[in-house]
C-alpha positions as CSV (number, residue, x, y, z in Angstrom):
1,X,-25.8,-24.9,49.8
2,X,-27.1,-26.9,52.4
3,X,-31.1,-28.3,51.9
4,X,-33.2,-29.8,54.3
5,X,-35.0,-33.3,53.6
6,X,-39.1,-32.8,55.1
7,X,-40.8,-36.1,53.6
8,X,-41.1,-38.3,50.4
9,X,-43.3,-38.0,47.3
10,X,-43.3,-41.4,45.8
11,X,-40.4,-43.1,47.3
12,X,-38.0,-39.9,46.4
13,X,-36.7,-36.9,48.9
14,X,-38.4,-33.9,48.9
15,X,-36.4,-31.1,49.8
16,X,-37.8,-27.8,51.4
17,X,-37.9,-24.3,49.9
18,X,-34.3,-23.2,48.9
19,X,-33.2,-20.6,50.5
20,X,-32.2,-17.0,48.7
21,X,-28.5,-17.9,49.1
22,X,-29.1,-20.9,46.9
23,X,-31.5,-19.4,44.3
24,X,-29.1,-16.6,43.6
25,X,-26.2,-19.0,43.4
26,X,-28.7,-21.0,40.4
27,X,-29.8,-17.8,39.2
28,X,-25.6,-17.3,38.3
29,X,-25.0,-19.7,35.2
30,X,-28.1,-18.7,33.3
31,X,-27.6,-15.4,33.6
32,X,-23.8,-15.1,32.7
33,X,-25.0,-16.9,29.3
34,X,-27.9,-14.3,28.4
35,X,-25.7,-11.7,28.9
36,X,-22.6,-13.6,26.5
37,X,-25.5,-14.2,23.8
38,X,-26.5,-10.4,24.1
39,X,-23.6,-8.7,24.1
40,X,-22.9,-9.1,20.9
41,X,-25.9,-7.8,19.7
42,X,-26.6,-4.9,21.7
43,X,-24.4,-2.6,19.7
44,X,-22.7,-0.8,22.7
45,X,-19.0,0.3,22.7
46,X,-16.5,-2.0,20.8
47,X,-14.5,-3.8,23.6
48,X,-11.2,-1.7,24.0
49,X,-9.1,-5.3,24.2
50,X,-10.7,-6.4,20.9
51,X,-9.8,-3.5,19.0
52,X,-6.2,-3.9,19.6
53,X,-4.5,-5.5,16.6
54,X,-3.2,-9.2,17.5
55,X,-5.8,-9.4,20.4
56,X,-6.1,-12.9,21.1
57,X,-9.9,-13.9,20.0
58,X,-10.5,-15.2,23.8
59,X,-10.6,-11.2,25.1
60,X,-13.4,-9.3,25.2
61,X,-16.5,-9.4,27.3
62,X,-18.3,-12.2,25.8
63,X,-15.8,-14.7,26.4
64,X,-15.4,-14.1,29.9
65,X,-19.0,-14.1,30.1
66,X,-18.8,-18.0,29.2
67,X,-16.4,-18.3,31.6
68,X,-18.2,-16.6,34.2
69,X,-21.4,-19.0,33.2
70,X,-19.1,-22.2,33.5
71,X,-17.8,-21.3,36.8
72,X,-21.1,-20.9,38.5
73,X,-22.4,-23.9,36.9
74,X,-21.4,-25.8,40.4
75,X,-24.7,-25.4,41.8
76,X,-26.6,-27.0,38.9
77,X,-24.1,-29.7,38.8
78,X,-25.2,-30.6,42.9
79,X,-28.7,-30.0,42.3
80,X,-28.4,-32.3,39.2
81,X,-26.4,-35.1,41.6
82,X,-28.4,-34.8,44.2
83,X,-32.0,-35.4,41.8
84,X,-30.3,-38.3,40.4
85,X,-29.3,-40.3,43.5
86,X,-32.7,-39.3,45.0
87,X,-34.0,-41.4,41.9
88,X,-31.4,-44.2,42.1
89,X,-32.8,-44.3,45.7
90,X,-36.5,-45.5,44.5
């Protein structure tokens, strides 16, 4: 995700206008965790893996909707690193 540095605002970097590479790539996290906290409540089809006796309790869609959420959660964690060396810098 590369940004582009175009001036300061009060000592800190300002960076230009993401691009729509990088505001899908934030867009990922949040909405992998709406879609774990709705599933459960939408009342659709039981999960086929849940309904199997001794499923494990980490099968089924909502789970890997967590999952999904905490593998995309790289570009916050940059975006959150780069914000807070930009502030150590001032």
């Amino acid at each position: 995700m590369a940004t582009h540095i175009t001036g300061t605002h009060q000592g800190s970097p300002v960076t230009a206008g993401l691009g729509a590479a990088d505001w899908l790539s934030l867009a990922a996290a949040p909405t992998f965790a709406v879609m774990a906290l709705l599933t459960p409540g939408l009342g659709g089809m039981p999960d086929i893996c849940s309904v199997a006796p001794n499923a494990s309790p980490l099968s089924g869609m909502v789970p890997m909707y967590w999952l999904m959420a905490a593998f995309h959660l790289a570009p916050w964690l940059k975006l959150a690193s780069r914000r807070r060396s930009g502030a150590r810098r001032s």
